[in-house]
C-alpha positions as CSV (number, residue, x, y, z in Angstrom):
1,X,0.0,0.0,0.0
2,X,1.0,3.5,-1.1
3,X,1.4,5.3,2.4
4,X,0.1,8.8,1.7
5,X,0.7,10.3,5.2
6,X,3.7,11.3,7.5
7,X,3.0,10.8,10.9
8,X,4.9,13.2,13.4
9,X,4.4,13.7,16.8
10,X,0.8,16.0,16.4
11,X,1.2,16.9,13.0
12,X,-0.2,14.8,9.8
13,X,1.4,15.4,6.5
14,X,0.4,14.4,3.7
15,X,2.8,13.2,0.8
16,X,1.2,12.5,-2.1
17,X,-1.8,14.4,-3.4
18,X,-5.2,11.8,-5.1
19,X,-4.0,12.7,-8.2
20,X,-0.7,11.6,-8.1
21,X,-2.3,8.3,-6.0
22,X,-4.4,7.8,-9.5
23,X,-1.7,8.6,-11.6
24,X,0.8,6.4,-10.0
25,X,-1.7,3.1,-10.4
26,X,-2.6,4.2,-14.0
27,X,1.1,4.3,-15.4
28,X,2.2,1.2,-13.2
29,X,-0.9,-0.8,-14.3
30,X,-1.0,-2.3,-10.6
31,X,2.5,-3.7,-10.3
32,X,4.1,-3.7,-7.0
33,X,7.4,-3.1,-7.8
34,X,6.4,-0.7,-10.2
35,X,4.2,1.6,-7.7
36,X,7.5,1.3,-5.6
37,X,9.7,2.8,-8.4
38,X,7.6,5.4,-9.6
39,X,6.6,6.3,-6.3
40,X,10.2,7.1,-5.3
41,X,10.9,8.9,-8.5
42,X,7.6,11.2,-7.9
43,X,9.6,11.9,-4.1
44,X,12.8,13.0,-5.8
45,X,10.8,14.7,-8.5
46,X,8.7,16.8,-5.6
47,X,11.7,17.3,-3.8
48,X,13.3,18.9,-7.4
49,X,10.2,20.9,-8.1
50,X,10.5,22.2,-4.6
51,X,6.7,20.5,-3.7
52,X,5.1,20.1,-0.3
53,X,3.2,17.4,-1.6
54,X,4.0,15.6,-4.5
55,X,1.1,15.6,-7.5
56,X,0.4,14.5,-10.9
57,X,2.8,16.6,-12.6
58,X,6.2,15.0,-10.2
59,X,4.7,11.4,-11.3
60,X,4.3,12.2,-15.2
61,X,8.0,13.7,-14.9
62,X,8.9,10.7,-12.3
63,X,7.2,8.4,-15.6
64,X,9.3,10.1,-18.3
65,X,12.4,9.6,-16.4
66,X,11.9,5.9,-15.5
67,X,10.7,5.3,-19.4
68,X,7.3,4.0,-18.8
């Protein structure tokens, strides 16, 4: 399961916006391993984009890089 929220000590954050949830299933087709991989590229692609959460537009560019 995608985890879409950082727990902290009073404080929920969440990570990955529904879009980029939807997005992430569409272009992996339901693979595991592929979720994983895409899902980690969207991270570094939010963290390049200087995003608080990450959304469709870090897992197209996530996509594009990992060739799917």
């Amino acid at each position: 399961m995608l985890s879409t929220i950082l727990l902290m000590p009073g404080l929920l954050i969440k990570i990955f916006s529904e879009a980029a949830i939807r997005a992430i299933y569409s272009l992996s087709s339901g693979w595991p391993r592929v979720i994983n991989q895409l899902a980690n590229h969207a991270l570094i692609s939010g963290y390049q984009f200087k995003k608080n959460v990450v959304d469709e537009d870090c897992v197209r560019a996530a996509a594009i890089e990992a060739g799917l």
